[in-house]
C-alpha positions in Angstrom: 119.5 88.9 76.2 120.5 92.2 76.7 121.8 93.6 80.2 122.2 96.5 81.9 125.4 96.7 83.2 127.9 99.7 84.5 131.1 100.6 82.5 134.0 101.1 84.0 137.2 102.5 83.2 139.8 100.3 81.0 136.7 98.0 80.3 136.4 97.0 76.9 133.1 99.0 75.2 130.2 96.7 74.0 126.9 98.0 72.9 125.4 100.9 74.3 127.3 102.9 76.6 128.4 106.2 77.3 129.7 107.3 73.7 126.8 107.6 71.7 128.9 106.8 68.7 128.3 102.9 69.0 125.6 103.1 71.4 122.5 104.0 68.8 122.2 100.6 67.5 122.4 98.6 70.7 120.1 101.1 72.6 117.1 100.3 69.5 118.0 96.5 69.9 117.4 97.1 73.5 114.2 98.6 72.9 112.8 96.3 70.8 113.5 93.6 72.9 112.0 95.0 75.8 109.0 96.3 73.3 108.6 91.8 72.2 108.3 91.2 75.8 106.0 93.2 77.0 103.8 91.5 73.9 104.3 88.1 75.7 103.3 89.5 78.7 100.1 90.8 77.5 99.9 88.1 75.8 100.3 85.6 78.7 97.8 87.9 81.0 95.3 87.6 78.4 95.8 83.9 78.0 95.8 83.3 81.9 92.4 85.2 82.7 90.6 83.3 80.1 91.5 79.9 81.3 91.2 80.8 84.5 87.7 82.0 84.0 87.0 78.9 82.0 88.0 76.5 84.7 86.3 78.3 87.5 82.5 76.7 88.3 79.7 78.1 87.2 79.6 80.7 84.2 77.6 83.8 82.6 74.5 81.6 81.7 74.2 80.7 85.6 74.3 83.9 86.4 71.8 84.8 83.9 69.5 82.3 85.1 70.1 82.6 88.7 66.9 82.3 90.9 65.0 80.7 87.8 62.7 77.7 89.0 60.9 75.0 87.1 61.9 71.3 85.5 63.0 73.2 82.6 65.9 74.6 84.1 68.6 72.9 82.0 67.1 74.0 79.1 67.0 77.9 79.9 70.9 76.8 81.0 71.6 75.3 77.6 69.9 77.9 75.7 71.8 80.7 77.5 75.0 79.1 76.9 74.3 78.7 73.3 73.1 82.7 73.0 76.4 83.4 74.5 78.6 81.1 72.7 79.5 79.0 75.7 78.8 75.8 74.1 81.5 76.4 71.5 84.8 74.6 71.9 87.3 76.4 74.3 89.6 76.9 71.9 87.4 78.6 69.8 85.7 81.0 72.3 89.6 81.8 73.1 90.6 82.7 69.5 87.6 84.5 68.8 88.2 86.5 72.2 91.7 87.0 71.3 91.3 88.0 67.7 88.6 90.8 69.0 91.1 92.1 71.7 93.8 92.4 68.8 91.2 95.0 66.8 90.5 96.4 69.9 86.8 95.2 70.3 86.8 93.0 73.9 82.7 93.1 73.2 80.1 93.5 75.4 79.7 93.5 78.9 77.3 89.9 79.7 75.5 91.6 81.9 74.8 95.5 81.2 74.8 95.0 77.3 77.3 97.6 77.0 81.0 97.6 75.8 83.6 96.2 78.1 85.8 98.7 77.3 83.6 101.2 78.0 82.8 100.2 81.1 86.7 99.8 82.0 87.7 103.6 81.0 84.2 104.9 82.7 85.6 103.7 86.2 89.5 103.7 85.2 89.6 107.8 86.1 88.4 106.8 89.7 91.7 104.5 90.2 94.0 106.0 88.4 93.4 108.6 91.1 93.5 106.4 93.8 96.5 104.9 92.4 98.8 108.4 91.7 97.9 109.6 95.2 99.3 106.2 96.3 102.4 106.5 94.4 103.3 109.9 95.3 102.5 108.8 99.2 104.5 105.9 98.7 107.5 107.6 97.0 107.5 110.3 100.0 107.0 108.5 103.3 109.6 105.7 101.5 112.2 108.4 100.5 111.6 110.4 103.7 111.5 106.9 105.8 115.2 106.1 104.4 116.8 109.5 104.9 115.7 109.8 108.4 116.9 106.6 109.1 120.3 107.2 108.0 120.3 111.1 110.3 119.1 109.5 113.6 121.9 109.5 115.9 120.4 107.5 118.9 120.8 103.5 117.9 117.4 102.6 119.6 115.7 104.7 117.3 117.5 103.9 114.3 117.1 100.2 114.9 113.3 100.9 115.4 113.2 102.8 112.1 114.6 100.2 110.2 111.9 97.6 111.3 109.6 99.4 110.0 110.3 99.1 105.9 109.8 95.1 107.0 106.9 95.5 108.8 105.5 97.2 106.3 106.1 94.9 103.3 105.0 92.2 105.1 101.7 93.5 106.4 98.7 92.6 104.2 97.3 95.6 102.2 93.9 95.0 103.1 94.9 94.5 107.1 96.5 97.9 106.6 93.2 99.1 104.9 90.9 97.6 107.3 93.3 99.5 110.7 92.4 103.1 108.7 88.8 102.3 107.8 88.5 101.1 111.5 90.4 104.4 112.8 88.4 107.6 110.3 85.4 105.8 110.0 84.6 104.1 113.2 86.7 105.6 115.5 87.0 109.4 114.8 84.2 109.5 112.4 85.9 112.2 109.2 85.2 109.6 106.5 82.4 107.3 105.1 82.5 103.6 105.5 80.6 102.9 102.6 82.6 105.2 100.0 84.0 108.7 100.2 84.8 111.2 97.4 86.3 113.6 99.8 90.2 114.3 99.5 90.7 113.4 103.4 88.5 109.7 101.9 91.2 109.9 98.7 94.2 109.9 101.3 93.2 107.7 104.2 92.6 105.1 100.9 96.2 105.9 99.2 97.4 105.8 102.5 96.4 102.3 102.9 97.7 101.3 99.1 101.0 103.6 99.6 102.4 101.9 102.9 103.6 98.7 101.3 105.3 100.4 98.2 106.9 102.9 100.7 108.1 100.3 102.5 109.8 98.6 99.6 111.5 102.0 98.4 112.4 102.6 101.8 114.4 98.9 102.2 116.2 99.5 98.8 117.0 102.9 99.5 118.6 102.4 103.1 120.9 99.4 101.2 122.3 101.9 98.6 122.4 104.8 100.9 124.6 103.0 103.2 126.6 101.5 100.2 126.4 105.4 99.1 127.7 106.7 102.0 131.3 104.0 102.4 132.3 105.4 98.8 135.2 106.9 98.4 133.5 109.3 96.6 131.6 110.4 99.7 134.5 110.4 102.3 136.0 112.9 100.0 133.2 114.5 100.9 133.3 114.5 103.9 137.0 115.8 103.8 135.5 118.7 102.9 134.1 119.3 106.5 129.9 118.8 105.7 127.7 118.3 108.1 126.2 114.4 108.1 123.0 116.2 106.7 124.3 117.9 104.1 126.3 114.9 102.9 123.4 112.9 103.2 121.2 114.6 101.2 123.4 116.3 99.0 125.4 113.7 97.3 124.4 110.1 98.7 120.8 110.1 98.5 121.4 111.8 94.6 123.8 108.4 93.6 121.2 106.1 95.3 117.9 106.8 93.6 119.1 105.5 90.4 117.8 101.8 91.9 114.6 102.9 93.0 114.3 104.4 89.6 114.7 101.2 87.8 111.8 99.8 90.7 109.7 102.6 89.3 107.8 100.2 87.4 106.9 97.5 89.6 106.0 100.0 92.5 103.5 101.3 89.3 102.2 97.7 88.9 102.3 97.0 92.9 99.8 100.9 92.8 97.5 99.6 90.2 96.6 95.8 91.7 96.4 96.9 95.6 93.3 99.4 93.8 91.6 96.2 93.7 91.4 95.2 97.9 91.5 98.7 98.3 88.3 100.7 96.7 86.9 97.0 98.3 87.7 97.7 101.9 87.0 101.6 101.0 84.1 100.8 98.6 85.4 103.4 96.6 84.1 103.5 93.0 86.6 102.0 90.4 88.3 98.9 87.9 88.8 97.3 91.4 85.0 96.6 91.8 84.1 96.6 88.5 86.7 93.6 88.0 85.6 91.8 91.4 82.2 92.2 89.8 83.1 90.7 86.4 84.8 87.7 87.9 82.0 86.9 90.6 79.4 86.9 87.4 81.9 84.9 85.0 81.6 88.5 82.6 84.6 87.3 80.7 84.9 90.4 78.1 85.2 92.7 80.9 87.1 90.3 83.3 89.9 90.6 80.0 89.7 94.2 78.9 90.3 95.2 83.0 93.0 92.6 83.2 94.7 93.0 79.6 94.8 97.4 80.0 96.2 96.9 83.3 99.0 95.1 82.3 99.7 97.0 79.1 99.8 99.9 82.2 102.5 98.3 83.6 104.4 97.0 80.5 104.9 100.7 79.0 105.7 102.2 83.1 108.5 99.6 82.8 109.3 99.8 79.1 109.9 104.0 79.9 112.1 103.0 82.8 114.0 100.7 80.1 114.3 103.4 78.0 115.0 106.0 80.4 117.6 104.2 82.7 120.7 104.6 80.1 119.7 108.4 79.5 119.5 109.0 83.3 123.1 107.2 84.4 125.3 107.7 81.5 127.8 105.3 83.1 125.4 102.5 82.5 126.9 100.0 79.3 124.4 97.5 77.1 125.8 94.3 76.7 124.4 92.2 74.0 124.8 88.3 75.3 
């Protein structure tokens, strides 16, 4: 497996570090690596929703036939199930599903007739909004959160401060949601309850999804900024007679981002699956409702075209972190084990 490690002087070279004389090989070995496992892990998200929908009770031909009355209800059932191919054996519905997805072709929607994919991309603009604004919340109040903690001079507040990253990862999103939807819907009255397209609407919603993710940036920033900050790099620094401020956010907050870099991705992933409890609470337009839709109807080709795009999202965020990670620290060494 290859590993990311840090190269330090008198250490003996291996793989890809800073010279790129040796590094070219190791770097594409890397790559494709990385590149086979994010294939298993579409793979394996693919694999999971369809068993998972298959073991759930009930499916698309109960749905289809819901509210139907008579004594010939199990045959409607059976002849439903046989339209849609549910009668097949499971492992055949599964290959078939999974040789469509390879050529691209999820098929159609149960329900609306129309093609999953299609459906997915009409609503994926609605939380890929929701989802940026998040990340760019998250990135500031989780950046700004971590800096502040480390220029407070009075201990109460500092202590105080650094409960917060915790309280906030621990917090569920949707309680989080349900405090703001409570406070600019009910309360003061500047959003809609049941959906807003207003930017105020957009950033009381990415508010909710951000807080979590800034919480987690915030906790691994405060670690490496005070790890930062005991360098001996830094108390040179200081020699130089810098203010706390400008040593703070001049040179240790630069050498500490590297680790919420390499988090990048999963903050991405963490953005993309709190859309789903969030445009719930917010009953904001989006995949989130069109996947809680799909699962409450047993719409399998649109439960796996939602679930399989998503996680190709999050395999190439994390795949460009990979590749980026080297280019950004050029101390950092590829070990080939």
């Amino acid at each position: 497996m290859a590993t990311l490690t840090t190269w330090r002087p008198g250490a003996r070279r291996s793989g890809l570090q800073a010279a790129p004389r040796s590094g070219g090989a190791a770097f594409v070995r890397y790559l494709g690596k990385r590149l086979l496992y994010g294939v298993i892990v579409l793979w394996g998200a693919f694999t999971a929703s369809f068993f998972l929908l298959y073991i759930l009770p009930g499916d698309a031909a109960g749905g289809l036939t819901f509210g139907a009355e008579g004594e010939d209800i199990q045959e409607l059932l059976a002849e439903q199930r046989r339209i849609l191919g549910l009668d097949r054996p499971v492992l055949v519905q599964y290959f078939d599903a999974l040789w469509g997805a390879l050529r691209g072709d999820f098929g159609d929607s149960i329900y609306q007739r129309r093609p999953a994919t299609e459906l997915y991309f009409e609503s994926f603009g609605h939380t890929l909004e929701l989802a940026v604004t998040g990340l760019i919340l998250a990135v500031i109040i989780g950046v700004g959160l971590a800096v502040l903690i480390e220029l407070v001079d009075w201990k109460w507040a500092r202590e105080t401060l650094l409960s917060l990253p915790a309280i906030a990862v621990a917090v569920p999103p949707f309680w989080i949601g349900l405090l703001l939807l409570q406070l600019f819907a009910f309360n003061l009255g500047v959003i809609s309850s049941t959906g807003s397209d207003s930017v105020l609407g957009l950033l009381v919603a990415s508010l909710g999804l951000a807080i979590p993710g800034a919480g987690a940036i915030a906790q691994l920033l405060t670690a490496n900024l005070r790890g930062s900050l005991t360098s001996p790099y830094i108390e040179t620094v200081r020699n130089w007679g810098l203010s706390r401020r400008a040593v703070v956010l001049r040179h240790a907050l630069r050498n500490s981002l590297l680790p919420v870099v390499t988090s990048f991705g999963t903050t991405v992933g963490l953005m993309f699956g709190g859309t789903v409890l969030t445009e719930t609470v917010f009953s904001r337009l989006g995949v989130g409702r069109v996947i809680v839709d799909a699962v409450d109807g047993r719409d399998t080709p649109v439960v796996l075209v939602c679930v399989t795009v998503s996680a190709a999202i999050f395999v190439v965020v994390n795949f460009v972190v990979d590749a980026l990670y080297p280019l950004i620290d050029k101390r950092i060494a590829l070990e080939e084990r």
